[in-house]
Backbone bond lengths (Angstrom), bond angles and torsions (degrees), N, CA, C in turn:
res aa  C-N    CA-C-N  psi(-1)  N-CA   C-N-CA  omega(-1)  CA-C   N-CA-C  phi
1 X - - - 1.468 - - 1.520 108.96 -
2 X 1.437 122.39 138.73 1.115 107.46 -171.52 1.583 98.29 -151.98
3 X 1.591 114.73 139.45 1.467 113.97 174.79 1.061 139.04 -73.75
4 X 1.315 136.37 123.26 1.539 135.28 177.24 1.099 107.93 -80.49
5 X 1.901 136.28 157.55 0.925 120.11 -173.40 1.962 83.17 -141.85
6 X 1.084 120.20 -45.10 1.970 143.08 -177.45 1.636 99.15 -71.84
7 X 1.289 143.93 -6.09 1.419 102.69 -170.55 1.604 131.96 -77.16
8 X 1.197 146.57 138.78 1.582 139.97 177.68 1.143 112.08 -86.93
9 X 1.572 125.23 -29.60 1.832 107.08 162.06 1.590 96.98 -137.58
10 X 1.125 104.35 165.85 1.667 137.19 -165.09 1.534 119.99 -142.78
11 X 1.188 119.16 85.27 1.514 109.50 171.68 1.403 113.06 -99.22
12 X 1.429 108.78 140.85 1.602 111.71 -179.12 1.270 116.24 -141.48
13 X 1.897 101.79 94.57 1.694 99.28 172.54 1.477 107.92 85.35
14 X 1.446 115.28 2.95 1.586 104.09 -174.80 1.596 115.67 -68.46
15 X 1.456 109.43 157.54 1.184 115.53 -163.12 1.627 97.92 -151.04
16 X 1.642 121.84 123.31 1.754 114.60 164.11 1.683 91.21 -113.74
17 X 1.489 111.84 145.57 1.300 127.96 145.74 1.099 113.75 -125.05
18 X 1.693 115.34 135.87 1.076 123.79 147.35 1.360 151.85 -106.86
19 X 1.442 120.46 163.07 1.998 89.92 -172.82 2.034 84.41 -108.92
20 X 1.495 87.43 166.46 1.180 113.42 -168.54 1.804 107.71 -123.88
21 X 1.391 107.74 122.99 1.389 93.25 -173.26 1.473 111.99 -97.82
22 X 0.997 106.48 -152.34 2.249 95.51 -174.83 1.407 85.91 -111.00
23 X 1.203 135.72 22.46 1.511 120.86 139.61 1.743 127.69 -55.11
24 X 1.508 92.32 -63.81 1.447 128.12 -174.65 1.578 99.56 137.54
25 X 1.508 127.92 -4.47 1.820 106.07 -174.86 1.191 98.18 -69.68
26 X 1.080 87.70 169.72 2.103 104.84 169.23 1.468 112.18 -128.91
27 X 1.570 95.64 130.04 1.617 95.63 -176.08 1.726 105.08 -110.12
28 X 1.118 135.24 175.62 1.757 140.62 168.70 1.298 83.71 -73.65
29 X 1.566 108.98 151.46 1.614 125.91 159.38 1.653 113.14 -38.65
30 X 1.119 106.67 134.24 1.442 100.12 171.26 1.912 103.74 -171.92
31 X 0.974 101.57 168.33 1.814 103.43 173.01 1.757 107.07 -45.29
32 X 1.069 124.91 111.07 1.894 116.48 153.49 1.750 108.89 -173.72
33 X 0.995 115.51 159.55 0.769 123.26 -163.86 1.802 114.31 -112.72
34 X 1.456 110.28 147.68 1.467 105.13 172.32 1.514 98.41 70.56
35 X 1.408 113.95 47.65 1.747 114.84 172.81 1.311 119.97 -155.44
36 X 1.423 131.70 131.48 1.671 125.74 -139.27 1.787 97.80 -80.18
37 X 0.875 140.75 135.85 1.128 125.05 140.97 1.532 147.30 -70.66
38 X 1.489 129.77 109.62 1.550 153.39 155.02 1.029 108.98 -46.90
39 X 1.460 107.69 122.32 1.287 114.70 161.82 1.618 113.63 -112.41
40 X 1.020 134.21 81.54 1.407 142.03 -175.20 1.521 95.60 -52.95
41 X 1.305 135.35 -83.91 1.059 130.03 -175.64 1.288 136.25 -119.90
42 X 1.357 136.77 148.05 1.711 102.11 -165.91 1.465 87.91 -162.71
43 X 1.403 94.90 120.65 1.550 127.29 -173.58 1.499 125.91 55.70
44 X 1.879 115.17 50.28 1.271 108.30 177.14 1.558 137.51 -60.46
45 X 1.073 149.09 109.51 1.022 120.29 160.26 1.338 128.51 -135.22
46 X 1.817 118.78 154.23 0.943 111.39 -157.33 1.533 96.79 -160.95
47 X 1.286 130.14 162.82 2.011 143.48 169.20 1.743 103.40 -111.53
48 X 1.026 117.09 139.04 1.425 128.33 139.58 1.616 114.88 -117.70
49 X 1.556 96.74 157.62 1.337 103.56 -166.92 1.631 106.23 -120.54
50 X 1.534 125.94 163.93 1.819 109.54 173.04 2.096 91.04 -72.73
51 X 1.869 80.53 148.19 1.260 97.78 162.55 1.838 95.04 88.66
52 X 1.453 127.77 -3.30 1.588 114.59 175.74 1.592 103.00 -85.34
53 X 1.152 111.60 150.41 0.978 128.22 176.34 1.616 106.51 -117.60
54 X 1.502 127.31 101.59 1.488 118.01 -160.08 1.707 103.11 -129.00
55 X 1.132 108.96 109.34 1.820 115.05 168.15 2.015 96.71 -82.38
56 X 1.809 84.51 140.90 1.612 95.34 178.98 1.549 78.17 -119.26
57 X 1.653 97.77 135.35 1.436 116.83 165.69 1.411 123.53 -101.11
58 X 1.129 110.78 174.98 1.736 90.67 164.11 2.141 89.18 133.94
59 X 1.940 96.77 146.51 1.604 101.99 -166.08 1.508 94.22 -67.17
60 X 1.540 117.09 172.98 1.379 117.46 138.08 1.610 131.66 -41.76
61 X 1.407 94.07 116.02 1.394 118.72 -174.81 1.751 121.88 92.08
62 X 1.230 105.62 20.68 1.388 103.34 -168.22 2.057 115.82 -90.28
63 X 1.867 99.07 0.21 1.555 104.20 -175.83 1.232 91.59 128.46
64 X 1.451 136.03 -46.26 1.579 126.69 -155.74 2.013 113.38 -45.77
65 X 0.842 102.29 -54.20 1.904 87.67 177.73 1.529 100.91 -87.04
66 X 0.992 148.91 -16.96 1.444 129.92 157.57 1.629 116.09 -51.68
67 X 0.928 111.40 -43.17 1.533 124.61 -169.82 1.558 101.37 -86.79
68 X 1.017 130.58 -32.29 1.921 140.91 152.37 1.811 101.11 -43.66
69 X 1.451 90.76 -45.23 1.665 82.48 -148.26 2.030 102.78 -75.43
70 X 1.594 94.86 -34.11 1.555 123.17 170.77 1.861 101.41 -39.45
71 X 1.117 113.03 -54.60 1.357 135.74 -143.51 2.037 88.20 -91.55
72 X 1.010 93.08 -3.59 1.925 88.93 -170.26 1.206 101.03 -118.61
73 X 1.237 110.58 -10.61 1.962 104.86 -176.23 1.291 106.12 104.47
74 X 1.312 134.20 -7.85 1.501 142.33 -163.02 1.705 105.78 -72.95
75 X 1.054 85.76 -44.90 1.721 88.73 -153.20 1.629 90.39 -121.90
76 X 1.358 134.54 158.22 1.203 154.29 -145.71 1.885 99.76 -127.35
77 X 1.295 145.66 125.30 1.044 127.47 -171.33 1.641 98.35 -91.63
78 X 1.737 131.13 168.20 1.242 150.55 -160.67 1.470 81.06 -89.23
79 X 1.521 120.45 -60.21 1.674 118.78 -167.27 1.696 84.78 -142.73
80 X 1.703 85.08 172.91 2.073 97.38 170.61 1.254 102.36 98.99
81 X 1.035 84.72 -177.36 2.180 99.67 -177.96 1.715 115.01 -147.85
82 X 1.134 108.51 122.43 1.577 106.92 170.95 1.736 111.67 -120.54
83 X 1.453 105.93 129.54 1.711 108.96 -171.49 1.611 88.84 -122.43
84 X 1.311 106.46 160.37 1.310 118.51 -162.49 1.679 112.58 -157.27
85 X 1.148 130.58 112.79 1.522 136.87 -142.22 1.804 77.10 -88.25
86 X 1.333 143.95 -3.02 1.116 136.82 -164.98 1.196 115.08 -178.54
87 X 1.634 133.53 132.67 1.130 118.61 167.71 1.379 121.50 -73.04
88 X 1.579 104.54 132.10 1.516 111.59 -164.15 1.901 99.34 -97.71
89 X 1.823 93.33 158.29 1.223 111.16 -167.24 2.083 98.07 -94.19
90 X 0.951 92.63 141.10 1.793 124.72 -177.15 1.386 102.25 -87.01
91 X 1.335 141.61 120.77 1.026 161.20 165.33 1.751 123.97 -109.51
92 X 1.511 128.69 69.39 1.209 94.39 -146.39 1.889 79.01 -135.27
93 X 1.517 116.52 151.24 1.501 123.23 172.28 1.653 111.52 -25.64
94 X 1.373 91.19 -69.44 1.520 126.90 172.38 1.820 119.38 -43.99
95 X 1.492 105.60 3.68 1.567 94.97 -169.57 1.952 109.88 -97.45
96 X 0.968 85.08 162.37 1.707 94.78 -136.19 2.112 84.81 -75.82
97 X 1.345 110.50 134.20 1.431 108.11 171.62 1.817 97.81 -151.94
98 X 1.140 115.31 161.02 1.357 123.45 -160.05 1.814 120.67 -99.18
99 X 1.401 83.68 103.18 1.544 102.49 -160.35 1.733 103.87 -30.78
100 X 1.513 112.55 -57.85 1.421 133.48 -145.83 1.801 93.33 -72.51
101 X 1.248 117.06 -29.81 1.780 131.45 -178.14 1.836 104.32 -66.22
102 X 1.232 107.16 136.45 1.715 101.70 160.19 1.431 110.32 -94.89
103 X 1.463 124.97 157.34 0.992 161.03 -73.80 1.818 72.32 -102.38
104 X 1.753 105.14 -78.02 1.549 117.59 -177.83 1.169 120.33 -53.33
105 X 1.371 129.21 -12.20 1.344 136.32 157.45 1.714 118.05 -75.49
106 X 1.246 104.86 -10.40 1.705 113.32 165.14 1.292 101.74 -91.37
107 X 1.336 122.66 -53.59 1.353 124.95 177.07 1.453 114.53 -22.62
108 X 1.244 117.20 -79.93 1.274 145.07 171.55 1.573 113.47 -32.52
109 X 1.395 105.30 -56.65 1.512 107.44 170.93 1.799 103.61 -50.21
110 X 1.171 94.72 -59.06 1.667 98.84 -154.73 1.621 119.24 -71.72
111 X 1.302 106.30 7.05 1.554 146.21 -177.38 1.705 89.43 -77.25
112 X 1.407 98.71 -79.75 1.395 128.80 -169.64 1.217 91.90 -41.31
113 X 1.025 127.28 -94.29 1.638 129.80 173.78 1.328 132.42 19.35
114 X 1.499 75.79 -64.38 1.604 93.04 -166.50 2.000 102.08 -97.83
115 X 1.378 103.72 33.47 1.231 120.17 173.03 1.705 133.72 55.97
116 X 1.809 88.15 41.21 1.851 100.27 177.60 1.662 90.61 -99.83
117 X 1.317 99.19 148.75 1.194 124.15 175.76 1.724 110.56 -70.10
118 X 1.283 124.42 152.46 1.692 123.69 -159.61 1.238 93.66 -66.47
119 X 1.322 136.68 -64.76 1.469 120.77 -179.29 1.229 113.27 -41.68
120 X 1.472 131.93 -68.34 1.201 113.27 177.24 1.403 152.14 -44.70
121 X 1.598 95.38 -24.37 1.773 119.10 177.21 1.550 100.28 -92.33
122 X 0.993 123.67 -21.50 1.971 122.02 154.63 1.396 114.14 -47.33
123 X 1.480 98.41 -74.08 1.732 112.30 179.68 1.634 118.32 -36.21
124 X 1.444 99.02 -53.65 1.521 113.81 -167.04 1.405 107.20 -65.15
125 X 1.658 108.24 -53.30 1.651 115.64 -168.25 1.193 115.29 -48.06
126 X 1.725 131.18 -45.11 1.488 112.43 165.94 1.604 153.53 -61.25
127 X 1.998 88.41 -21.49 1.904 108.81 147.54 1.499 104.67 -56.99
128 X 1.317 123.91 -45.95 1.330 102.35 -164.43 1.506 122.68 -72.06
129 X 1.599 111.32 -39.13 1.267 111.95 157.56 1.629 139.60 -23.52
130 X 1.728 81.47 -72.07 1.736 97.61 174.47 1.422 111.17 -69.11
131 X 1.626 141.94 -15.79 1.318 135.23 166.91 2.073 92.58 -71.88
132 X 1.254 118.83 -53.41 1.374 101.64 -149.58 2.107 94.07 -80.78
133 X 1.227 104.83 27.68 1.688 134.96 177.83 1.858 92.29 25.74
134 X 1.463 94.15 60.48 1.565 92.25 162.02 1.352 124.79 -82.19
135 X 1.142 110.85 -7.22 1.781 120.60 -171.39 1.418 126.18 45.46
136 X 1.281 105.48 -144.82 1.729 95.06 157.71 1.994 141.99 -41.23
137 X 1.507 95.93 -22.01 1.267 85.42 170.07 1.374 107.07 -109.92
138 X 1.572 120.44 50.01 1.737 107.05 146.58 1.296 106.83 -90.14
139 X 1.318 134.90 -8.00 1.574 131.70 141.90 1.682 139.22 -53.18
140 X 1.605 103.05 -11.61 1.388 103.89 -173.37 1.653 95.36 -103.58
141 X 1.252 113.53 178.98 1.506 124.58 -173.44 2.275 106.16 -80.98
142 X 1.121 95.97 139.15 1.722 75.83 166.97 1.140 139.76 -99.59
143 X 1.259 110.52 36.68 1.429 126.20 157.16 1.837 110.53 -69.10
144 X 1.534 105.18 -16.57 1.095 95.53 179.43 1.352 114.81 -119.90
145 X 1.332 111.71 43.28 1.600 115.89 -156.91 2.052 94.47 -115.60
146 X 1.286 116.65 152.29 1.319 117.50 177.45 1.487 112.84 -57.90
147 X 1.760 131.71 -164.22 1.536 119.75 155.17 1.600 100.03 -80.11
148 X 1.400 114.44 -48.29 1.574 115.09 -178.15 1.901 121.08 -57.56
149 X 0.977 119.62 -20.57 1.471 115.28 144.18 1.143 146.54 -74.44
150 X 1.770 110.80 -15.46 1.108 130.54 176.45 1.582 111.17 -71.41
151 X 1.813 95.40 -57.50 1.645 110.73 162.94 1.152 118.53 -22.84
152 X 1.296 116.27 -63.23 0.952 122.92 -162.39 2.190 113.59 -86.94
153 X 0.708 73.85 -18.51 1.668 71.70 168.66 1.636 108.04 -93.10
154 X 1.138 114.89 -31.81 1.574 101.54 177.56 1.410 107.95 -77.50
155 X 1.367 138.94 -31.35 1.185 139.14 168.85 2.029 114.43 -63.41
156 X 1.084 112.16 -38.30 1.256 126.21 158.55 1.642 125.93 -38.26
157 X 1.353 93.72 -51.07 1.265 99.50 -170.22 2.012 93.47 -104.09
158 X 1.297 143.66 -14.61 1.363 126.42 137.92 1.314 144.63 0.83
159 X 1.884 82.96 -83.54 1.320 112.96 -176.99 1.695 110.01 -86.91
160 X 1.231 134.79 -4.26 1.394 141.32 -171.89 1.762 102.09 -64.42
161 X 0.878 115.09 -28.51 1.695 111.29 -177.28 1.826 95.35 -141.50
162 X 1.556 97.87 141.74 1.036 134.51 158.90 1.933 123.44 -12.61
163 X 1.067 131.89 90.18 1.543 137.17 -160.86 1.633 100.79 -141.19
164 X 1.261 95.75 112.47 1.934 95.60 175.31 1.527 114.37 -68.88
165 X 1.768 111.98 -33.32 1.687 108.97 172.51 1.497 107.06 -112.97
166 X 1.106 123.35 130.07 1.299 137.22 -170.65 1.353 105.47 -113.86
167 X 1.560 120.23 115.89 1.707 98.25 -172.10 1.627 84.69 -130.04
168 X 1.535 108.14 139.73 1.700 127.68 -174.19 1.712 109.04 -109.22
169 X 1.217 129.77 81.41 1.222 127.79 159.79 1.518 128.67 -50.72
170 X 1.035 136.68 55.49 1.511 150.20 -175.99 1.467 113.58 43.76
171 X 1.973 114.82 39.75 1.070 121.50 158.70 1.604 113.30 -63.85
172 X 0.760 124.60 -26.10 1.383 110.44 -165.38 1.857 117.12 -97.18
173 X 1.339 102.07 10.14 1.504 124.03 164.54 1.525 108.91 -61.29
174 X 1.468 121.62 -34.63 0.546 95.68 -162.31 1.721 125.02 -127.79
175 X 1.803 101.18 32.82 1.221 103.82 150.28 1.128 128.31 -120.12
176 X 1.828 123.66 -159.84 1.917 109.54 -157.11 1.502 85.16 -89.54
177 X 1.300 101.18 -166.83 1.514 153.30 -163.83 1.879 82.40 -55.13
178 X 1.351 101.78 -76.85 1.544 81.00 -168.30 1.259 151.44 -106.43
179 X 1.940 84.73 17.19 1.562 103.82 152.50 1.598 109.83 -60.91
180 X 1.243 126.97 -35.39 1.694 144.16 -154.82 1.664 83.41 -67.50
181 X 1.478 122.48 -53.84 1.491 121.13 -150.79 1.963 97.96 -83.08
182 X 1.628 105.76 -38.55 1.479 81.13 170.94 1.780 123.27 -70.81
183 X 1.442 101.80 -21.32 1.531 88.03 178.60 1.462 117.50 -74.29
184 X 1.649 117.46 -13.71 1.401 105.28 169.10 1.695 116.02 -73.46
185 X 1.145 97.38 -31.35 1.860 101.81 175.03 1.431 102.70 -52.93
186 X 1.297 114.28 -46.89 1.743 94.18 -148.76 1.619 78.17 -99.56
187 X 1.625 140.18 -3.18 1.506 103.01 159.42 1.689 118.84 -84.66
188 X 1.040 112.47 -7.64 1.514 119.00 175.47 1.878 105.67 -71.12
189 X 1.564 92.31 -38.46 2.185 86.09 170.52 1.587 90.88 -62.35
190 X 0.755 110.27 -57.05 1.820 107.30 -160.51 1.482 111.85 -38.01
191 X 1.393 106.12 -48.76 1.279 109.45 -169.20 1.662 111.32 -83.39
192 X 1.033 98.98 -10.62 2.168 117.02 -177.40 1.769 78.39 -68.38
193 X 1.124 129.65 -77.97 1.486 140.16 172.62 1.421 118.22 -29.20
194 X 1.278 114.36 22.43 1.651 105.47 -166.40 1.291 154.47 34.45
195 X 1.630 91.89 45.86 1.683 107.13 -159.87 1.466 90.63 -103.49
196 X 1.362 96.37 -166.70 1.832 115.72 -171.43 1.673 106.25 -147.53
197 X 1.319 97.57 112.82 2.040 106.23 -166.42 1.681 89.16 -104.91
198 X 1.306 114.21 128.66 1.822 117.42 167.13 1.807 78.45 -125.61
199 X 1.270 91.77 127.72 1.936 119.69 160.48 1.280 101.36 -102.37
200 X 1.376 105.55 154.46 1.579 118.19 -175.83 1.878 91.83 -128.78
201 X 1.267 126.28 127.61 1.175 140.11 149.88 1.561 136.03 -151.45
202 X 1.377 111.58 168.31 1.425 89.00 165.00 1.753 116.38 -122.19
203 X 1.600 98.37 27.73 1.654 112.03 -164.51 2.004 77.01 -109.75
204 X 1.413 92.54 124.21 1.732 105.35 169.70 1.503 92.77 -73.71
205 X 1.286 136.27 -52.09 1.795 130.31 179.89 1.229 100.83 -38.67
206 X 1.189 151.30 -68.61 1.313 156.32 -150.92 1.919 95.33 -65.47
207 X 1.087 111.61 -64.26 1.270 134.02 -174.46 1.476 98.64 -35.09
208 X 1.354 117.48 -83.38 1.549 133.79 161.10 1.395 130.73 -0.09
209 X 1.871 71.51 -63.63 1.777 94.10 -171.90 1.640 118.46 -58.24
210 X 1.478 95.49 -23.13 1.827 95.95 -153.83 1.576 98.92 -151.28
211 X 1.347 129.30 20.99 1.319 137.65 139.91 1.641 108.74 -116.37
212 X 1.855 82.55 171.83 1.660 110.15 168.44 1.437 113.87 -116.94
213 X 1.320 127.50 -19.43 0.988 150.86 -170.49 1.980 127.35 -107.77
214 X 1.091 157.96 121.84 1.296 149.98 175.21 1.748 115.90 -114.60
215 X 0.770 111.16 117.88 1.534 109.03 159.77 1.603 119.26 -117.44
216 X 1.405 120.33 111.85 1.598 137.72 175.54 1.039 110.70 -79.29
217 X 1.468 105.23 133.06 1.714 105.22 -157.74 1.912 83.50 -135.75
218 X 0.878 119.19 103.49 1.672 125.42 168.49 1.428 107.58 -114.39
219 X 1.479 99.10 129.79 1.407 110.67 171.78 1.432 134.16 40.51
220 X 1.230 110.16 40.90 1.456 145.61 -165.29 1.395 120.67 72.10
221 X 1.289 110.17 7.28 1.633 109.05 -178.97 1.164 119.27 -142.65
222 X 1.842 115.20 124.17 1.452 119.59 -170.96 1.566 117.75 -50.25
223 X 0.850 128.57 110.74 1.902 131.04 167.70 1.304 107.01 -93.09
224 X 0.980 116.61 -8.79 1.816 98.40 178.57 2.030 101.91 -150.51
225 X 1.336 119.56 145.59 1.085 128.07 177.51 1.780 118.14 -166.29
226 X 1.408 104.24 98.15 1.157 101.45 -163.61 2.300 108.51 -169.97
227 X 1.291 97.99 -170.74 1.651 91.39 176.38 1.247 136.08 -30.32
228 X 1.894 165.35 77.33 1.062 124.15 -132.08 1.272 121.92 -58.30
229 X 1.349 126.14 -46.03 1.682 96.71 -160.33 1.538 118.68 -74.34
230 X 1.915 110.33 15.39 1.867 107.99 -174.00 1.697 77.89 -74.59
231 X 1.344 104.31 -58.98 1.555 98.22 -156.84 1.254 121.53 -52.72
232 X 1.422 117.72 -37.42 1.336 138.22 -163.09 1.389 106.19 -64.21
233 X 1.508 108.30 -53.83 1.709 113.64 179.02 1.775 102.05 -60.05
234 X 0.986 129.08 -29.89 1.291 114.45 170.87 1.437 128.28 -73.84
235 X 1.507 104.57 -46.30 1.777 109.44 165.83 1.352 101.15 -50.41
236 X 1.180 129.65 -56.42 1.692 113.12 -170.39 1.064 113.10 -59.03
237 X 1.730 121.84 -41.72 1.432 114.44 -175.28 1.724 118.35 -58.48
238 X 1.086 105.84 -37.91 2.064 124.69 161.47 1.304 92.16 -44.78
239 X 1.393 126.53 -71.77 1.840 115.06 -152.59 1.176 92.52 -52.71
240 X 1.403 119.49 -82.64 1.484 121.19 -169.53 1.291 119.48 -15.20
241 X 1.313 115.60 -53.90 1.151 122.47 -166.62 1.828 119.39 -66.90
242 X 1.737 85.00 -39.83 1.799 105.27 170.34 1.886 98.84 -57.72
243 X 1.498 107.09 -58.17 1.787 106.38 -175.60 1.478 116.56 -24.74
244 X 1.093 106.68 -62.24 1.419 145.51 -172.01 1.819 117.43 -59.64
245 X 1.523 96.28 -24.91 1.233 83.89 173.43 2.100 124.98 101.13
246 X 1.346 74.45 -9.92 1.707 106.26 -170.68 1.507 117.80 -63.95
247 X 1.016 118.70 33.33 1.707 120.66 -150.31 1.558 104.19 -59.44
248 X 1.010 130.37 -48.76 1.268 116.34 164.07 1.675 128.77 -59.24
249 X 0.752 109.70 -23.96 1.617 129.89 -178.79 1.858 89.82 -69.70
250 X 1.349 115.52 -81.31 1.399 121.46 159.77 1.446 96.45 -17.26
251 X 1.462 137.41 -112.82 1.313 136.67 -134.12 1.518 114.29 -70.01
252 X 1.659 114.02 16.24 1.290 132.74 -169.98 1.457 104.75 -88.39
253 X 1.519 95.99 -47.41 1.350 117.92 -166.15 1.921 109.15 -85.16
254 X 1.652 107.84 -32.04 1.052 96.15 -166.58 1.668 107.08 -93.22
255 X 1.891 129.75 2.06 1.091 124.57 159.73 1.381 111.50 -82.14
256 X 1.133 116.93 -40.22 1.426 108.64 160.55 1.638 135.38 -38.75
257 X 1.263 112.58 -53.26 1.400 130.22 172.26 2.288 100.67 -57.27
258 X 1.433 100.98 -49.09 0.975 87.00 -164.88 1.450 117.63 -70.90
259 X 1.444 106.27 -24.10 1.589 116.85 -175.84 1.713 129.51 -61.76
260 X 1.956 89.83 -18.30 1.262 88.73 144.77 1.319 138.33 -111.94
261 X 0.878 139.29 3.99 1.504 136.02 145.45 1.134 113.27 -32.80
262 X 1.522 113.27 139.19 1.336 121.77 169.60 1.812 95.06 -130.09
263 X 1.501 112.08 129.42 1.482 92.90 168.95 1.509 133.27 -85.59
264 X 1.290 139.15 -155.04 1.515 134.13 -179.13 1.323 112.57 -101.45
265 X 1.236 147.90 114.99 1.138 160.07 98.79 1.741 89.55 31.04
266 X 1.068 133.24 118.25 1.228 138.86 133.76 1.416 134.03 -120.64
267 X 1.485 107.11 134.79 1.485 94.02 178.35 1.748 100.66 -156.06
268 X 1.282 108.28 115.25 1.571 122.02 175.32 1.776 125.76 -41.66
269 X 1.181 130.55 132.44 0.649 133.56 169.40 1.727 112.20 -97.31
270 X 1.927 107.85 155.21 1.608 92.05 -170.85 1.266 117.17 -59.99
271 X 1.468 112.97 -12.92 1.433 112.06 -179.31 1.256 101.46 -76.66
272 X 1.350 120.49 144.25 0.990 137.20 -178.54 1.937 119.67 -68.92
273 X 1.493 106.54 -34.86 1.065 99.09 -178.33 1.254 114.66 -111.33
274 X 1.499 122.69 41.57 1.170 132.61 -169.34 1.855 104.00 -149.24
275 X 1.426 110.62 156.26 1.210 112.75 -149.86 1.502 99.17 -166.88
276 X 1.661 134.67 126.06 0.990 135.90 170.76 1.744 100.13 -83.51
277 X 1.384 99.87 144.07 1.680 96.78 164.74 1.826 108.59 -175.46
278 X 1.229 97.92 159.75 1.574 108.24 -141.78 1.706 94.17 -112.66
């Protein structure tokens, strides 16, 4: 057993279910009847530390943005506990910016937000522009902006001020080659700063590229957590195998993977920012 004294997030045992009605909506667990039950995730747990840099892997639909969204304050877990030395910043494709506004006029908003004062979110918003190298069109509205400029301005304006948890919802899928290399630069400042970066993907390259760390999240439950490329060479060896058609080959690899995992022992201390774990 051993004491932590540094961690910035803490999950313990979390779990979302949902019921599913014969529509297709999805509601949170609750009393009703005649509705499937989802289990998004069931019994995560996991530590980050300042300075980790952690890619969550895992196919479509396996928990990864539920457990993002859990981890941001968004979403409320079914059971479990998540503590957080800081509220962490949300990074996600999907994050909401104002079509009818140009580019530095989002800037500015999203400045504000994240609680800079108007002078300051003035000053800043045109670095952010010219870093996310929109040029002339951080003047036009972004309704008319590409997805890879968009990327890049919502990630821009993220990382523009100071955040101890940094959480990446598979924004960065979706720009080129060397948008990919400045966002590893400026998450490597981040992390020089003693922050904590969790990426969300399901591309092990991405993972690789811009962590040290992997956590495999299948079918609501982590099976693998460890160096990236131990884990990574195994998630790829799974896709392939999924590509291919290999379904047994797949579930060969992924009881295996899971059989060694062992998860963490957690257990809170009254202090709040302290936590026994094994």
């Amino acid at each position: 057993m051993q004491t932590l004294s540094d961690p910035t997030l803490v999950a313990k045992q979390v779990e979302m279910t949902y019921l599913l009605s014969k529509s297709g909506s999805s509601l949170k667990l609750g009393r009703s009847k005649n509705k499937t039950r989802v289990e998004a995730l069931k019994g995560v747990s996991f530590v980050a530390h300042h300075g980790d840099s952690i890619g969550l892997l895992g196919q479509n639909g396996s928990g990864k943005s539920t457990l993002m969204s859990i981890l941001a304050g968004n979403l409320t877990p079914t059971d479990g506990e998540v503590r957080v030395s800081d509220r962490p910043t949300l990074l996600s494709v999907s994050a909401a910016l104002q079509s009818h506004l140009t580019g530095e006029a989002n800037a500015r908003l999203g400045l504000l937000a994240k609680g800079a004062s108007a002078i300051r979110a003035k000053e800043i918003a045109r670095e952010i522009t010219q870093w996310a190298d929109l040029g002339e069109a951080s003047q036009r509205p972004l309704k008319t902006y590409s997805s890879g400029m968009k990327a890049r301005l919502k990630f821009a304006i993220a990382t523009a001020m100071p955040s101890e948890v940094l959480l990446i919802d598979e924004a960065l899928s979706t720009g080129d080659s060397a948008f990919a290399q400045k966002a590893k630069d400026r998450m490597d400042e981040f992390l020089g700063e003693s922050g904590t970066v969790m990426l969300v993907s399901h591309s092990a390259a991405s993972i690789k590229r811009h962590c040290s760390r992997a956590i495999w999240l299948n079918n609501g439950k982590i099976i693998a957590d460890g160096e990236v490329v131990s884990v990574s060479k195994k998630y790829e060896e799974w896709s392939r195998a999924r590509a291919k058609g290999n379904r047994d080959r797949a579930d060969e690899i992924v009881s295996a993977v899971a059989s060694e995992y062992e998860a963490p022992m957690i257990f809170f201390d009254s202090d709040v920012s302290k936590f026994l774990g094994s």
